[in-house]
N, CA, C and O of each residue as an XYZ file, in Angstrom:
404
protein
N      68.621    -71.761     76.122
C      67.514    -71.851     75.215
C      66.819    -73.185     75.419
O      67.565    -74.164     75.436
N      65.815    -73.345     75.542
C      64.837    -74.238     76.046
C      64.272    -75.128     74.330
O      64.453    -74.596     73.235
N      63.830    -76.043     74.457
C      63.372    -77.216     73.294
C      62.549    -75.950     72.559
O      62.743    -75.542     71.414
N      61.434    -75.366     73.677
C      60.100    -75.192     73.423
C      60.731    -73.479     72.465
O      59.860    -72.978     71.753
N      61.483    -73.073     72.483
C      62.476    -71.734     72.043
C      62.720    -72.091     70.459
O      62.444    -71.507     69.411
N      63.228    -73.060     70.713
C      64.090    -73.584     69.587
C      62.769    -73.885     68.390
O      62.384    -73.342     67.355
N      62.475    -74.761     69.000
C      60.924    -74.866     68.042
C      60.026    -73.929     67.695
O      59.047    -74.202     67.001
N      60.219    -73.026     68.037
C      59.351    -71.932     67.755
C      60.290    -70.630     66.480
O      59.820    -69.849     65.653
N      61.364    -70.862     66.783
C      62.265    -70.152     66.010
C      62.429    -71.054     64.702
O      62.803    -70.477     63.681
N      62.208    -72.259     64.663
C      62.461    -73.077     63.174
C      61.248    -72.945     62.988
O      61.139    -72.972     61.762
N      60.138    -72.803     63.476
C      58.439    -72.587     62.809
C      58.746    -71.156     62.020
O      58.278    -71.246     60.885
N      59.360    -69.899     62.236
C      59.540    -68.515     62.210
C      59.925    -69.033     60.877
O      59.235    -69.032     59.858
N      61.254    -69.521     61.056
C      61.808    -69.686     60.131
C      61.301    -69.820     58.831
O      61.227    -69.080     57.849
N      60.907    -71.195     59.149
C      59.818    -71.979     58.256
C      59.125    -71.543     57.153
O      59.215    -71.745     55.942
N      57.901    -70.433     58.385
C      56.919    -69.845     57.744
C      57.784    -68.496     56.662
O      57.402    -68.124     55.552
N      59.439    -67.816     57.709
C      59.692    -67.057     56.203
C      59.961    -67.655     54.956
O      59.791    -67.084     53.879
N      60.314    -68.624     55.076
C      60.798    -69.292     54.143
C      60.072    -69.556     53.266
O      60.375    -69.447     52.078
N      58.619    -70.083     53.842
C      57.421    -70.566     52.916
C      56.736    -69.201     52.255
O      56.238    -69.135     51.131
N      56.835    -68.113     53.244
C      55.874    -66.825     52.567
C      56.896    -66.595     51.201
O      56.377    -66.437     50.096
N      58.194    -66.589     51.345
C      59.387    -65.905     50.205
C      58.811    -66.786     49.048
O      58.490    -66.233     47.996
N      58.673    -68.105     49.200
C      58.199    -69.211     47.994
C      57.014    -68.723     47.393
O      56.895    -68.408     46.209
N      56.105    -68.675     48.310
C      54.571    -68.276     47.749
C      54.157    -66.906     47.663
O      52.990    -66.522     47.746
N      55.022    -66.294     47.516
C      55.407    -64.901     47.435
C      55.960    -65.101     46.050
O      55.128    -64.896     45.167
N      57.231    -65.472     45.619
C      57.583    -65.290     44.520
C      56.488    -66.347     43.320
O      56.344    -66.095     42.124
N      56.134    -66.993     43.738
C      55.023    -67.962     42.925
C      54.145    -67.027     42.120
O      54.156    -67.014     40.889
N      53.063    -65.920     43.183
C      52.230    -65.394     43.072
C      53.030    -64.602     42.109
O      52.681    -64.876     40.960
N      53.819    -63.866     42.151
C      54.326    -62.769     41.099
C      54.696    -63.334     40.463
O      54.541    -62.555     39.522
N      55.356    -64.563     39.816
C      55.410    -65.515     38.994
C      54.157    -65.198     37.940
O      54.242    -64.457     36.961
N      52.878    -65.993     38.405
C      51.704    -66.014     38.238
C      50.587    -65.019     37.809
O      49.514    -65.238     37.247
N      51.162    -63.847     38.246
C      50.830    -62.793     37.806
C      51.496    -61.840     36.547
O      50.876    -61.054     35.831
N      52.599    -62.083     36.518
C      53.726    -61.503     35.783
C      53.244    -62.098     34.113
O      53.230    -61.446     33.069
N      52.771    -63.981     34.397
C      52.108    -64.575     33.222
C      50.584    -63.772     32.509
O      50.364    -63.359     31.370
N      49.798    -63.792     33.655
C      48.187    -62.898     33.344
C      48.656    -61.929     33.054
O      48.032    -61.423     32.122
N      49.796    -61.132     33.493
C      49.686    -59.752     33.101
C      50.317    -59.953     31.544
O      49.504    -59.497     30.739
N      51.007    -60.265     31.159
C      51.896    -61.060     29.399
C      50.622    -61.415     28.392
O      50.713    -61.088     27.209
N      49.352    -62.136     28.915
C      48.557    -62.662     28.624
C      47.586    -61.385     27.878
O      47.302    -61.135     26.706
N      47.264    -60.763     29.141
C      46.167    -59.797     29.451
C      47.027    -58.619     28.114
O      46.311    -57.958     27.361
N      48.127    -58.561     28.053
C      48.605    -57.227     27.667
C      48.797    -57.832     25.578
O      48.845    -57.078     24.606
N      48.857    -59.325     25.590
C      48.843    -60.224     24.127
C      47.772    -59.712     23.914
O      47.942    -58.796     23.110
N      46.425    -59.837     24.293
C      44.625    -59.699     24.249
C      44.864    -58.172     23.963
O      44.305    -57.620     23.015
N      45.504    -57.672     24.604
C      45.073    -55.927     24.327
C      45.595    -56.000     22.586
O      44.810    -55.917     21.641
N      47.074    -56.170     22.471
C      47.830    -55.863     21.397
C      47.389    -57.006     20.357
O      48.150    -56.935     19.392
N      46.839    -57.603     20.260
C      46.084    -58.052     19.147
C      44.612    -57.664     18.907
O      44.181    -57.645     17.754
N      43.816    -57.348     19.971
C      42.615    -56.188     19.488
C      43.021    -54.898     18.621
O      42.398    -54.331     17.723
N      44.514    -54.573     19.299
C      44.797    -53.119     18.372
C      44.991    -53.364     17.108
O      44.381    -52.728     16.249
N      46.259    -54.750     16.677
C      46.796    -54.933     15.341
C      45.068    -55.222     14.257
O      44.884    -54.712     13.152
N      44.041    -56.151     14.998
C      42.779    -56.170     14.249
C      41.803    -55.254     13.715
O      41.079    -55.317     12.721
N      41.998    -54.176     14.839
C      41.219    -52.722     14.408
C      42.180    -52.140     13.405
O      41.704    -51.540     12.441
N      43.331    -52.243     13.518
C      43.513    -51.378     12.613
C      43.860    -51.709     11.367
O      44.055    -50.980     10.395
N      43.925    -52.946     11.482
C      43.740    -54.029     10.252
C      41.622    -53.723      9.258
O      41.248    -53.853      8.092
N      40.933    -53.338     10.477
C      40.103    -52.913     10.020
C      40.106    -51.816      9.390
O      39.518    -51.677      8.317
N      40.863    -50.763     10.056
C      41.008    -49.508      9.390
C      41.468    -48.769      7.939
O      41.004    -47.839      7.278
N      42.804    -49.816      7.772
C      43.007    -49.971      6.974
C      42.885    -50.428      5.832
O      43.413    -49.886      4.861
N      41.855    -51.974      5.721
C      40.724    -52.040      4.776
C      40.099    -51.043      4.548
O      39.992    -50.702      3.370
N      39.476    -50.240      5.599
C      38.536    -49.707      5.166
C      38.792    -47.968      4.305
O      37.974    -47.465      3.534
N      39.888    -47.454      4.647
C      40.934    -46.739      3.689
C      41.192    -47.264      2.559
O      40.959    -46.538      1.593
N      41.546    -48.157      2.379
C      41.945    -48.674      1.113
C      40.812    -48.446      0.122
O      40.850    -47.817     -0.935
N      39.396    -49.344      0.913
C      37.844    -48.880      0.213
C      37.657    -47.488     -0.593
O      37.177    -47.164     -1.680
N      38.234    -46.878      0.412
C      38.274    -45.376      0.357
C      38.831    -44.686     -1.053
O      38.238    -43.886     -1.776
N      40.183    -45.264     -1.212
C      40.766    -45.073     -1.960
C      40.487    -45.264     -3.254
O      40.587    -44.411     -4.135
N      40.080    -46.558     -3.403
C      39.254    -47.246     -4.359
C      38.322    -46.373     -5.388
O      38.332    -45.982     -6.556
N      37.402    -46.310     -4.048
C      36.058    -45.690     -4.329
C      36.174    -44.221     -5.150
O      35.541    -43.805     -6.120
N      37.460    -43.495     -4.193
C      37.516    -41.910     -5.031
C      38.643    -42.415     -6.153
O      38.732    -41.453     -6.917
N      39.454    -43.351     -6.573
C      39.722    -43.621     -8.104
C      38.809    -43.622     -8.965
O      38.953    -42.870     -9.929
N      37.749    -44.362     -8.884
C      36.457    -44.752     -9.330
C      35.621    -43.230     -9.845
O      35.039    -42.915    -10.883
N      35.884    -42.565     -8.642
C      35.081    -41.422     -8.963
C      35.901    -40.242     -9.641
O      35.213    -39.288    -10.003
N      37.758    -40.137     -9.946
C      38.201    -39.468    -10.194
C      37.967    -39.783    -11.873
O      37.912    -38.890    -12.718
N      37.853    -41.133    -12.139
C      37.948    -41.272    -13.364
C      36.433    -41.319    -13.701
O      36.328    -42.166    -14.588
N      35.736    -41.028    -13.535
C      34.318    -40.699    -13.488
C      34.523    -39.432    -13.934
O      34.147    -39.322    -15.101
N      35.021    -38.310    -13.419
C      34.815    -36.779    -13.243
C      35.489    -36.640    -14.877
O      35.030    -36.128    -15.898
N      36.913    -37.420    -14.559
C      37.399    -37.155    -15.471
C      36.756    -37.114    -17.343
O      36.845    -36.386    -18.332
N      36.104    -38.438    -16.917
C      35.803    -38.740    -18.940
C      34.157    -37.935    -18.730
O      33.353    -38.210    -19.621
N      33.706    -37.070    -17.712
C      32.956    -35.880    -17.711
C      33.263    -34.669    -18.467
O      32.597    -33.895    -19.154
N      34.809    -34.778    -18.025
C      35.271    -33.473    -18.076
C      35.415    -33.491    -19.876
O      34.969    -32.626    -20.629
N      36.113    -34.645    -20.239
C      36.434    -34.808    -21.542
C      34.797    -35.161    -22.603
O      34.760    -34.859    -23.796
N      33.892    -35.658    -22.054
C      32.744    -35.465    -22.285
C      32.249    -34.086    -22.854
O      32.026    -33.820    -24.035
N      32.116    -33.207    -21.681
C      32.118    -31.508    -21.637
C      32.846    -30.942    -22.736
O      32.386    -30.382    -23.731
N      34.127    -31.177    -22.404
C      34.660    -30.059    -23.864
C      34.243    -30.499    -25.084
O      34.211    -29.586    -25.910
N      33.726    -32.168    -25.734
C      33.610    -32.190    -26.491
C      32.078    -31.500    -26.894
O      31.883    -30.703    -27.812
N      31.262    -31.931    -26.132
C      30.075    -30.935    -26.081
C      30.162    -29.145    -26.497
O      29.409    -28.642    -27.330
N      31.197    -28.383    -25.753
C      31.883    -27.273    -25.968
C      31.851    -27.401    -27.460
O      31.025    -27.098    -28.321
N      33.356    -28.105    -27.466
C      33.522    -27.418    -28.881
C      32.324    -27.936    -30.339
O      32.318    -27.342    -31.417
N      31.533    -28.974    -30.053
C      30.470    -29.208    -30.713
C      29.050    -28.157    -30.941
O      28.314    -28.142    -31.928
N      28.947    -27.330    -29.725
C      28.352    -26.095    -29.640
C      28.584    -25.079    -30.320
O      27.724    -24.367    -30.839
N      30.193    -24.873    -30.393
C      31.067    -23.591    -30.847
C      30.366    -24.182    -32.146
O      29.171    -23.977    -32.363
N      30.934    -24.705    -32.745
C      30.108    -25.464    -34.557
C      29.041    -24.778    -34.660
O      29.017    -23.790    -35.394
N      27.825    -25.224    -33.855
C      27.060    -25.086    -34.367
C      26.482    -23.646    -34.178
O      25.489    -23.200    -34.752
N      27.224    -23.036    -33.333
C      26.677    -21.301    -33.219
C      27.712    -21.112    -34.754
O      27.465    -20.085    -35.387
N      28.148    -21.477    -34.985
C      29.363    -20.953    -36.256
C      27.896    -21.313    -37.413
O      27.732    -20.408    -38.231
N      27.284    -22.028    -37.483
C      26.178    -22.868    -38.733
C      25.330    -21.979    -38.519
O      24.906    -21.239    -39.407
N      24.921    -21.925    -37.148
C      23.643    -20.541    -37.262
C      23.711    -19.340    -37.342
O      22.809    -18.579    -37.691
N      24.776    -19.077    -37.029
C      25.226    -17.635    -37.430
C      25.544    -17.096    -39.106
O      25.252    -16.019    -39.626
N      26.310    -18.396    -39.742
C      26.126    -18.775    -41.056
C      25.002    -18.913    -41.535
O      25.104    -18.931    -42.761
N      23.822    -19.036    -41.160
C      22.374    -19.173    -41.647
C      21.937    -17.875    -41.800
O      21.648    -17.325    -42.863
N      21.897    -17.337    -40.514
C      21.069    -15.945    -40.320
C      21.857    -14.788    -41.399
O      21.347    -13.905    -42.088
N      22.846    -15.064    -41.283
C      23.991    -13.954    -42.349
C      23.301    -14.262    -43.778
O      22.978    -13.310    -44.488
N      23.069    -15.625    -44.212
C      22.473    -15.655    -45.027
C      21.010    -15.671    -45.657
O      20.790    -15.668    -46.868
N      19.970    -15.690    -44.578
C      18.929    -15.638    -44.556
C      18.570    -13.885    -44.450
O      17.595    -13.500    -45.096
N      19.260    -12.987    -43.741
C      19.255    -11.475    -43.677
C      20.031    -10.875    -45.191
O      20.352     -9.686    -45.188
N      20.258    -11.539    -46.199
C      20.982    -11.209    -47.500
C      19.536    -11.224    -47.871
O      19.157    -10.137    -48.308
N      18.613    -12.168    -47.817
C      18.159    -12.121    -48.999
C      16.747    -11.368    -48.676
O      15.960    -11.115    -49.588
């Protein structure tokens, strides 16, 4: 084996040696952006649906609001009802007595 052999086989070397380094660096490096990149995704999701969920809640709110709305309608109504029933009972009491005489 000649100088010029030898030197050329520790350059080989060398360079595997150096690609394995900057080889594992890069996936190093990437392995971080990708951790990074994938934090950015999963905190856009937890915020939307942090939006979503406000905005359900609104929701919720809003048809309480309107259940108890319907409701003192409803209790509104019958009293109307039975305030009606009365007074067909008074006019009917009138006419019975207005057809006597």
């Amino acid at each position: 084996m000649s100088v010029w052999e030898v030197f050329l086989a520790a350059i080989g070397a060398c360079g595997t040696v150096c690609a394995i380094i900057f080889g594992y660096q890069a996936y190093k490096r990437n392995g971080k952006s990708d951790n990074r990149d994938e934090g950015k995704k999963d905190g856009v999701v937890l915020t939307e649906l942090g939006y979503i969920k406000s905005g359900v809640d609104d929701i919720k709110r809003k048809q309480e609001k309107q259940d108890d709305s319907i409701r003192e309608v409803v209790e509104r109504l019958s009293s109307v009802e039975s305030s009606a029933k009365q007074a067909h009972h008074r006019i009917d009491g009138l006419e019975s007595r207005m057809s006597e005489k």
